[in-house]
C-alpha positions, 0 to 999 in steps of 0.5 A: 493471512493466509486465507487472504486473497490480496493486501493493502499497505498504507505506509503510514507508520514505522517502516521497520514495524512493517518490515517486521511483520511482512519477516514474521508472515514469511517464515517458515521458509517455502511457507510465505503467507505472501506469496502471490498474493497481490498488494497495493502500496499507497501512503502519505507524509507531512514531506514532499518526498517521504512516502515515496522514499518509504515505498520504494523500499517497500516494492524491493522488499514485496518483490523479493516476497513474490507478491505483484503489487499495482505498478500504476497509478502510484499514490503519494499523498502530502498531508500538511494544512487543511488536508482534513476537514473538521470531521476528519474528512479529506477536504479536497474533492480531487483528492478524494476523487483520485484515491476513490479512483486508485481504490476502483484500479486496484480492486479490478486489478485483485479480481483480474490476478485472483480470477 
């Protein structure tokens, strides 16, 4: 992890799994895997608010870390009946649409803060 220029972090699965794993990567003090590493935080759930909730948690903690993340745009996608096609895909064309675009903001703005 260290080595690594910028992170992507799909809030996905148990928040306290992750809190874990970002504690784990910042230890020993003063040797924070994290630090100024940039990172994106784009999630989903089967709620309206859900993802949200779990990133707002997630920006207090990265801060803290001393990594920027991606103010803008903000990606809080509601998964729920026929988001997926048959073969696994995202059904709507404007969803994909939007997350290709988050993904093209994104890695401009890793390219910008990592020269």
């Amino acid at each position: 992890m260290a080595s690594a220029s910028s992170f992507d972090i799909v809030s996905d699965f148990d928040m306290q799994e992750l809190k874990n794993a970002l504690d784990h990567a910042s230890r020993p003090y003063g040797q924070s895997a994290w630090t100024g590493k940039p990172a994106g935080i784009i999630g989903a759930s089967i709620g309206q608010v859900g993802t949200a909730v779990a990133q707002g948690h997630l920006r207090t903690i990265l801060a803290y870390l001393d990594m920027p993340t991606l103010g803008q745009p903000e990606a809080f996608i509601q998964v729920k009946e026929g988001f997926f096609d048959e073969a696994g895909n995202i059904a709507n064309a404007e969803t994909r649409k939007f997350l290709h675009g988050w993904m093209d903001k994104y890695a401009t703005w890793v390219k910008r803060l990592t020269g």
